[in-house]
C-alpha positions as CSV (number, residue, x, y, z in Angstrom):
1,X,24.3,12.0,-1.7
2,X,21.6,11.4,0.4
3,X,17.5,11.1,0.6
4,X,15.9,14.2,0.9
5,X,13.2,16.4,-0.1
6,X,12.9,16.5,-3.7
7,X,15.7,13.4,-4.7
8,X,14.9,10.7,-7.0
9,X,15.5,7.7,-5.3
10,X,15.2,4.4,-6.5
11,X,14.8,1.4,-3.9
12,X,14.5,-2.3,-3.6
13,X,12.3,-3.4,-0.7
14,X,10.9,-6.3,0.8
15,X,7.9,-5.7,2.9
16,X,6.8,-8.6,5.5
17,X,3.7,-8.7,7.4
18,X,3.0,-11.1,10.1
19,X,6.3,-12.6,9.1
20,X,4.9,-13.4,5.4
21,X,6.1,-11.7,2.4
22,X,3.3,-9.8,1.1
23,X,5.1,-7.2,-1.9
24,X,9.0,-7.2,-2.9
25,X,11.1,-5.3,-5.7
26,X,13.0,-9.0,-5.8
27,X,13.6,-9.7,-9.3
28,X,12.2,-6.7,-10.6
29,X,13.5,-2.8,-11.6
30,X,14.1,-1.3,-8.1
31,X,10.9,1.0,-6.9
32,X,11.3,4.8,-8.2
33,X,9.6,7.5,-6.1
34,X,10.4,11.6,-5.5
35,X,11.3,11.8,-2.0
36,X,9.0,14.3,-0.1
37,X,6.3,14.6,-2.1
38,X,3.7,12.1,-0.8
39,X,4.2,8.9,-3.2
40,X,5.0,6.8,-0.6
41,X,3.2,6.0,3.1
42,X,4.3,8.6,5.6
43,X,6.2,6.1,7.5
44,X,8.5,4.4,4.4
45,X,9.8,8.2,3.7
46,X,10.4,9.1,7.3
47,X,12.5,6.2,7.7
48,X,14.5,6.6,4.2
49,X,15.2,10.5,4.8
50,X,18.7,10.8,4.6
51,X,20.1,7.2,3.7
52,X,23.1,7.3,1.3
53,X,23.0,5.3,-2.1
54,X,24.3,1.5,-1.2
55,X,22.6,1.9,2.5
56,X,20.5,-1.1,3.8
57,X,18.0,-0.8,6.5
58,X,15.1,-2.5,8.5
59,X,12.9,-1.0,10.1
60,X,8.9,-1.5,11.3
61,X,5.8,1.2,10.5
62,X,2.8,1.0,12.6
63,X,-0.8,1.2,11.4
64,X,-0.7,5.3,11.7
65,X,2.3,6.1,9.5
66,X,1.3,3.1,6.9
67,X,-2.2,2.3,6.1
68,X,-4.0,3.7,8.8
69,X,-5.7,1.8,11.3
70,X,-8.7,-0.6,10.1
71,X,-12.2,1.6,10.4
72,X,-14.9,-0.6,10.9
73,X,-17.6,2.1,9.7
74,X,-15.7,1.1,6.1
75,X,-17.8,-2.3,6.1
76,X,-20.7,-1.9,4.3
77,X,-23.3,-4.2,2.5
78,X,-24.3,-3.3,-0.9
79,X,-27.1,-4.9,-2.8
80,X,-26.1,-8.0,-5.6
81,X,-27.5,-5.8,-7.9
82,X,-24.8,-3.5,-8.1
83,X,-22.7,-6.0,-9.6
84,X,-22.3,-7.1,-13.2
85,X,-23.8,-10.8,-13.8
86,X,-20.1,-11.5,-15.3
87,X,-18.4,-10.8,-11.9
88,X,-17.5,-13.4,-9.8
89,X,-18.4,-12.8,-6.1
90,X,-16.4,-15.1,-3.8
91,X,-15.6,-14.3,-0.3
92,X,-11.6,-12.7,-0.2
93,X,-11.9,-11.1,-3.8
94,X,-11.1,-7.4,-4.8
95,X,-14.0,-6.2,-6.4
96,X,-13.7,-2.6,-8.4
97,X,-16.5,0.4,-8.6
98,X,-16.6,3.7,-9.1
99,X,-18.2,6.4,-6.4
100,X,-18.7,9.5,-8.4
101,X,-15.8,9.5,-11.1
102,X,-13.2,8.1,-8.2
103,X,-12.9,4.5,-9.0
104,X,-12.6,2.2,-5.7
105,X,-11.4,-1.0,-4.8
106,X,-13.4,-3.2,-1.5
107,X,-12.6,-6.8,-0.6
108,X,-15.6,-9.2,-0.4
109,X,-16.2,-10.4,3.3
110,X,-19.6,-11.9,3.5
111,X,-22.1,-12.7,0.9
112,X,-25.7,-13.0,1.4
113,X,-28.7,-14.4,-0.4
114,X,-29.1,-10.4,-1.5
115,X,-26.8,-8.7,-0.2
116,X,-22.1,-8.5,-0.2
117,X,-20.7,-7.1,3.0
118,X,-17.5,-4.7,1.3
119,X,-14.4,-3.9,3.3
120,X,-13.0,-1.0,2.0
121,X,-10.2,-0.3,3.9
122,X,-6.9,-1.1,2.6
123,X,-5.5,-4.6,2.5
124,X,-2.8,-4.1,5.0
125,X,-4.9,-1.2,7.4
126,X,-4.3,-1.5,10.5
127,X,-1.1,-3.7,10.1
128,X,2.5,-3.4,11.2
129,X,4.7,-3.2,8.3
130,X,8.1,-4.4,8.5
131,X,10.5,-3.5,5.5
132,X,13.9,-4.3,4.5
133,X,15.2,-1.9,2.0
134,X,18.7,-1.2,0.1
135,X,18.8,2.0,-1.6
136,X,20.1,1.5,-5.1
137,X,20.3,5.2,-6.4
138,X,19.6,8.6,-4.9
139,X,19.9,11.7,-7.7
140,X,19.3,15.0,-6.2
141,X,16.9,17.8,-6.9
142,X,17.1,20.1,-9.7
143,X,17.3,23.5,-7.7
């Protein structure tokens, strides 16, 4: 059977970036997703559509088929008074908020005597990211 639209596919991965490890299904239940439904980044399912159960590949994803190229209009300072007096600002940390009822995520880049400088792009935005994946099941669709 093979990956395509609609299977349930389970996979274990490793993903490297800048030749560091920076997520892995090692040691864990293998990664479970719905194949052509937009769980995964655009470039993971390309590159998976119609691999067989036991297959192994590597392969790289650039910036616009992963998490989109760093936007530099997604740095923004926000006042030290929109944080809790419990949080703990540092330079490198995630911080959580909520704009409207959709809850972000921003890493901390700068801090001020008033103000934190939040990047909210992604972690890996604007990063190459190299996989190395082994599919361990692929069950098709219901039709």
């Amino acid at each position: 059977m093979v990956i395509q639209k609609g299977s349930a596919v389970k996979i274990h991965y490793a993903l490297k970036v800048d030749g560091q490890v920076v997520d892995s299904s090692s040691g864990m239940s293998p990664f479970a997703y719905t194949h052509g439904l937009g769980e995964i980044i655009p470039g993971l399912e390309k590159n998976l559509e119609g691999l067989k159960q036991g297959e192994k590949k590597a392969f790289s994803i650039l910036p616009n088929e992963g998490y989109g190229d760093h936007n530099p209009t997604a740095i923004q300072k926000v006042s030290k008074d929109a944080f809790r007096q419990s949080e703990k600002i540092e330079i490198g940390n995630r911080v959580q908020g909520q704009k409207g009822n959709t809850p972000i995520q921003a890493t901390v880049v700068e801090i001020g005597d008033k103000d934190v400088t939040l990047d909210f792009n992604h972690p890996l935005a604007g990063k190459t990211l190299n996989f190395d994946v082994e599919v361990v099941e692929v069950n098709q669709p219901n039709n």
